[in-house]
C-alpha positions in Angstrom: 96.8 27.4 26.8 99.9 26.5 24.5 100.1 26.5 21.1 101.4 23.2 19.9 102.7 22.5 16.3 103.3 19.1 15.5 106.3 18.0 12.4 107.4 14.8 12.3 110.0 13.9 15.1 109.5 17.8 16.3 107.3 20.0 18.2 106.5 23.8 18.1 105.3 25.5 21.1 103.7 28.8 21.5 102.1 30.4 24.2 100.5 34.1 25.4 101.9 36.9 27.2 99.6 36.2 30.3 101.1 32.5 30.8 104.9 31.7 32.0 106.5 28.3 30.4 109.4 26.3 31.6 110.7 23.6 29.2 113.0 20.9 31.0 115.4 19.0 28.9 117.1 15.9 30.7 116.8 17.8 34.1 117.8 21.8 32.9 116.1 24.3 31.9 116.2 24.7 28.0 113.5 27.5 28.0 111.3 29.4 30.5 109.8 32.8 30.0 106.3 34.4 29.2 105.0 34.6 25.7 108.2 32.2 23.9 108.2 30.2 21.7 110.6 27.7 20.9 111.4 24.0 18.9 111.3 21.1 20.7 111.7 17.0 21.1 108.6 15.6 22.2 110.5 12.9 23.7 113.0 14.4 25.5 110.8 17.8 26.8 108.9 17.7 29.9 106.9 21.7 30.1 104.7 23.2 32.4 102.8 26.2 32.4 101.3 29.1 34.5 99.1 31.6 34.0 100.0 34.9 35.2 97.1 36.9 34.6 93.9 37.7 37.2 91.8 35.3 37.8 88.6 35.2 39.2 87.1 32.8 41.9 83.6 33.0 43.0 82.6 30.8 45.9 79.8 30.1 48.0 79.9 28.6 51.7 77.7 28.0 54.6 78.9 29.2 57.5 76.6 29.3 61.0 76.6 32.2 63.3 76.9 32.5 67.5 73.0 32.0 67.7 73.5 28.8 65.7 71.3 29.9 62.7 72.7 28.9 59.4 73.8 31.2 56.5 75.1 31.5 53.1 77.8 33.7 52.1 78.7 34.3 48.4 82.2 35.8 47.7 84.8 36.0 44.8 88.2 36.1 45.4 90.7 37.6 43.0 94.1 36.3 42.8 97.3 35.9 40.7 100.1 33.7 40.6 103.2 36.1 41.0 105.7 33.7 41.0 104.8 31.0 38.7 108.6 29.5 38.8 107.6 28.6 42.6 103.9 27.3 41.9 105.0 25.0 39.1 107.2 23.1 41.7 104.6 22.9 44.7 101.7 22.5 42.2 101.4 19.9 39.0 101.0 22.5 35.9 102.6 19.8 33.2 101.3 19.6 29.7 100.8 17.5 27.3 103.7 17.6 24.6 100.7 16.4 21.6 98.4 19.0 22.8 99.4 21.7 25.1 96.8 20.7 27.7 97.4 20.3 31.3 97.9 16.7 32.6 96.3 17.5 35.4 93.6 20.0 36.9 96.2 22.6 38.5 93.6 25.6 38.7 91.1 23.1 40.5 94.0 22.9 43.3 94.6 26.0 43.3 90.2 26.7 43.7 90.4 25.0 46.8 93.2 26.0 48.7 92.0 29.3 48.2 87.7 28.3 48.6 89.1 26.7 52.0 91.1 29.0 53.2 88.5 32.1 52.8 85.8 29.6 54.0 87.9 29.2 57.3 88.3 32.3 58.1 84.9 33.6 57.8 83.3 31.1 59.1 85.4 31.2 62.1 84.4 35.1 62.3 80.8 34.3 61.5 80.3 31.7 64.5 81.3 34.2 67.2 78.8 36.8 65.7 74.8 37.1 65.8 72.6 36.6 62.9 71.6 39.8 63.1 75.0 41.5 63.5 76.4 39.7 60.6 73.2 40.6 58.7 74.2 44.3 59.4 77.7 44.7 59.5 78.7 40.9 58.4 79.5 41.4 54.3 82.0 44.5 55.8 83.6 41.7 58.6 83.7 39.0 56.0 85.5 41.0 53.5 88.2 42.4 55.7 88.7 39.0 58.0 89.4 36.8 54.6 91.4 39.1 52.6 93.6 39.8 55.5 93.6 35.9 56.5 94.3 35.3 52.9 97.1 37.7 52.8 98.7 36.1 55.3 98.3 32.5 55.0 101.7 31.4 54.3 100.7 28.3 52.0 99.9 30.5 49.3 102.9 32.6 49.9 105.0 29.6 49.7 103.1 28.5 46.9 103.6 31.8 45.1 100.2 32.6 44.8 98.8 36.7 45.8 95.0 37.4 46.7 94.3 41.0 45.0 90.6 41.3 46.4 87.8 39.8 48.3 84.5 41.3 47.5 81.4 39.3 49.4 78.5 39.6 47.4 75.9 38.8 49.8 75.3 37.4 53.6 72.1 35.7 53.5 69.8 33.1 56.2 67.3 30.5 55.6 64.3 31.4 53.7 62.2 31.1 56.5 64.5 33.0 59.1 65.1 35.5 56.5 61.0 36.2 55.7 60.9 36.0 60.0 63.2 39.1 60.5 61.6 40.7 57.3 58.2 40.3 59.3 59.5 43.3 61.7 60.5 45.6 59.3 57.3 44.8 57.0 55.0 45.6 59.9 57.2 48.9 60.2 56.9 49.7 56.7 53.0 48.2 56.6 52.4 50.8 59.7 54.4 53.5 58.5 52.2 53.0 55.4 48.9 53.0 57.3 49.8 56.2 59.6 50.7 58.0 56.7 47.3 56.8 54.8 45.3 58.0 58.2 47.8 61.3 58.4 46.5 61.4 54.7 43.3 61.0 55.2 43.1 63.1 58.6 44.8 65.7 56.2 42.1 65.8 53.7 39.2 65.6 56.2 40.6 68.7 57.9 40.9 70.5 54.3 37.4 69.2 53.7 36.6 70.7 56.6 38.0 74.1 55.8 36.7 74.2 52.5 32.9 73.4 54.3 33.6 76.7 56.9 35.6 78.8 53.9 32.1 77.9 51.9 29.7 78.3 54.7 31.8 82.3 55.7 31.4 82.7 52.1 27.4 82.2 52.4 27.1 84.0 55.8 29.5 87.0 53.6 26.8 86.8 50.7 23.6 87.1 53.2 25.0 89.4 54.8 25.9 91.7 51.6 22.5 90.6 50.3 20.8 91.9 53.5 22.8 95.2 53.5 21.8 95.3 49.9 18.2 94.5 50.3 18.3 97.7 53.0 20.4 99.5 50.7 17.4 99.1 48.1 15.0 100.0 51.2 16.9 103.2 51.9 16.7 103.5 48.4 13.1 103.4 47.6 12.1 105.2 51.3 14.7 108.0 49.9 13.1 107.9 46.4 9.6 108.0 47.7 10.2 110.9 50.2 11.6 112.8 47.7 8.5 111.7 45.6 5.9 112.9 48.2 8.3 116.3 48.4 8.1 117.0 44.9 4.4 115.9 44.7 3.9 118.5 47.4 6.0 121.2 46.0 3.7 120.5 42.9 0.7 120.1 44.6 1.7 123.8 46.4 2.5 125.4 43.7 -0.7 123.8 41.9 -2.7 125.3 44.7 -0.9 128.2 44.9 -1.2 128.9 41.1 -5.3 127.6 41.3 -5.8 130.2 44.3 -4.5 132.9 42.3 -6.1 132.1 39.5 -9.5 131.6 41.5 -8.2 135.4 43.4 -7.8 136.7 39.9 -11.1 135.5 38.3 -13.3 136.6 41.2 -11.4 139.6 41.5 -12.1 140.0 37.2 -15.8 138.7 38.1 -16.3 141.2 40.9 -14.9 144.4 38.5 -17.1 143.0 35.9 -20.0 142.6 38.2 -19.2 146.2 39.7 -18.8 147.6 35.8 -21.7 145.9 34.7 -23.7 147.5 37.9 -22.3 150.5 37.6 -22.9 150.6 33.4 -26.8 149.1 34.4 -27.1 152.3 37.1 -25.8 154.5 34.7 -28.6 153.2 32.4 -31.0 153.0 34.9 -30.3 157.0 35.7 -30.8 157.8 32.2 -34.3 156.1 32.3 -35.4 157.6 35.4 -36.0 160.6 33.8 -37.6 159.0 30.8 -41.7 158.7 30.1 -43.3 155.9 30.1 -44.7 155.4 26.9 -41.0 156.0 25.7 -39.3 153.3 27.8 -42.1 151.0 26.5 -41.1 151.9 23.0 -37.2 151.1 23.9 -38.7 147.6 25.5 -40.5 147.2 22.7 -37.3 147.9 20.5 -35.2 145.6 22.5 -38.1 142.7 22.2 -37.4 143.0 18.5 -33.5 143.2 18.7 -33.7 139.9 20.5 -36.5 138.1 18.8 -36.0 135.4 16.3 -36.2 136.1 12.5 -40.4 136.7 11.7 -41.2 136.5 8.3 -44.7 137.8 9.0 -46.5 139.5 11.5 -49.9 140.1 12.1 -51.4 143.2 14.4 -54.8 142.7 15.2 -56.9 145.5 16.7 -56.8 144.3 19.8 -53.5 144.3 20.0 -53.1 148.1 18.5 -55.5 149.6 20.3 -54.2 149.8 24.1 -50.8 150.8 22.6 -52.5 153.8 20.6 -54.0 154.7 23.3 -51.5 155.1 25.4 -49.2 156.6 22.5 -52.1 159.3 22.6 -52.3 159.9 25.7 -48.7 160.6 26.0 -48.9 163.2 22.9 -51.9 164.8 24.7 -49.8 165.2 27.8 -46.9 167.1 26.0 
């Protein structure tokens, strides 16, 4: 917007870079350019200006489709006044020589030739399409078919007025149409969803599964290692006792074997003593055979008294002395 200085009977104007202003004095051009600024008479000046930088328009339309459902299409349009000479003669853009504001609503205008425009052209491509079509490839469609009927709409051309871009935000039915072809793709997803929770679930049964068999080979493995153990052990102990019983008889041989010889060795010691002791008792014998009587009494009588007990006292009767004298006598007598 201008910059307006106000001195009595005199004006000052000032404006940007981005806006173009033509000053008309009694009919002629006294100044035009971008970014001036110049003195002037209130009363004699008539001024407009025009913006020259981007500008942004967003719009929103309803448009319907070939199947005669209704949608809503959001755009922005970007566009710039490129000849602002041109537009200030086809469109009002006067201002106000107090304050520098338009006397009109120039932009407005400009808003709507450009809202209808791009609403003409995509609805018109919109109503030979399907909802469902446009819903896919109709922000794509919408784009290209209103820039390029922008482009080339000769109004603006004439009007001095360039579209830079159309971007269409979004392409979108009724609420209840829209949640009705959501239903489709929900029930996808929702099945999707359950397949995989089922896939899941088969998944983890099956790995339950394994883990039951990898548990129950592991048991059967363990018995079976057990059992070979437990016969293992068995061989063991049958191996341990055989060897046992074959040492016990080894000892019990050699025990019998040594008690034999020792029994072989005692009786044959018994029988040379038995033999000595006969043969020392017929020796003896032999040297009695020859002896008398009355002597091998005395030697029994000698041997009594070897082996009797220790007698303090002893008393010879006459009874007892008198067969033995007699016999002592009658052995003298003899010799």
């Amino acid at each position: 917007m201008a910059v307006i200085t106000r001195y009595p009977f005199i004006r000052h104007l000032r404006v940007e870079p981005t806006a173009h202003v033509r000053a008309l004095r009694r009919g002629k051009v006294a100044h035009e350019g971008a970014g001036v600024a110049f003195w002037f008479r209130p009363l004699a000046a008539a001024m407009s200006e025009v913006p020259l930088d981007d500008r942004e328009l967003p719009m929103l339309f309803h448009a319907r489709t070939a199947d005669f459902q209704d949608v809503s299409v959001q755009a922005t349009v970007t566009y710039r006044i490129v000849d602002p000479v041109l537009a200030g003669r086809r469109i009002d853009f006067a201002i106000d020589t107090d304050t520098g504001r338009w006397r009109g609503r120039p932009l407005e205008q400009v808003a709507g030739l450009l809202t209808e425009t791009a609403q003409q052209h995509g609805m018109e491509m919109l109503a030979r399409t399907p909802l469902a079509t446009a819903l896919v490839d109709g922000i794509s469609e919408v784009r290209d078919r209103m820039s390029a009927g922008l482009s080339a709409d000769p109004r603006l051309t004439e009007t001095g007025i360039v579209v830079i871009g159309v971007r269409v935000v979004a392409l979108r039915p009724e609420a209840d149409v829209e949640r009705a072809l959501q239903t489709p793709a929900r029930e996808q997803v929702q099945q999707d969803a359950d397949r995989a929770t089922f896939e899941r679930r088969a998944l983890a049964v099956e790995r339950e599964r394994a883990i039951g068999e990898n548990e129950l080979q592991t048991k059967i493995e363990l018995a079976r290692r057990e059992e070979d153990l437990v016969a293992q052990h068995g061989a063991n102990d049958r191996l341990r006792t055989q060897e046992t019983w074959a040492a016990d008889a080894i000892a019990t041989e050699a025990t019998a074997r040594r008690e034999v010889a020792l029994a072989e060795a005692k009786a044959t010691a018994t029988r040379l003593v038995g033999e000595a002791d006969a043969a020392a008792e017929t020796a003896r014998l032999a040297a009695y055979r020859d002896v008398s009587e009355a002597t091998l009494l005395g030697l029994a009588v000698k041997e009594l008294a070897a082996n009797l007990p220790h007698i303090d006292h002893l008393v010879l009767t006459p009874d007892l002395l008198a067969p033995v004298l007699t016999r002592l006598g009658a052995a003298a007598g003899e010799r």
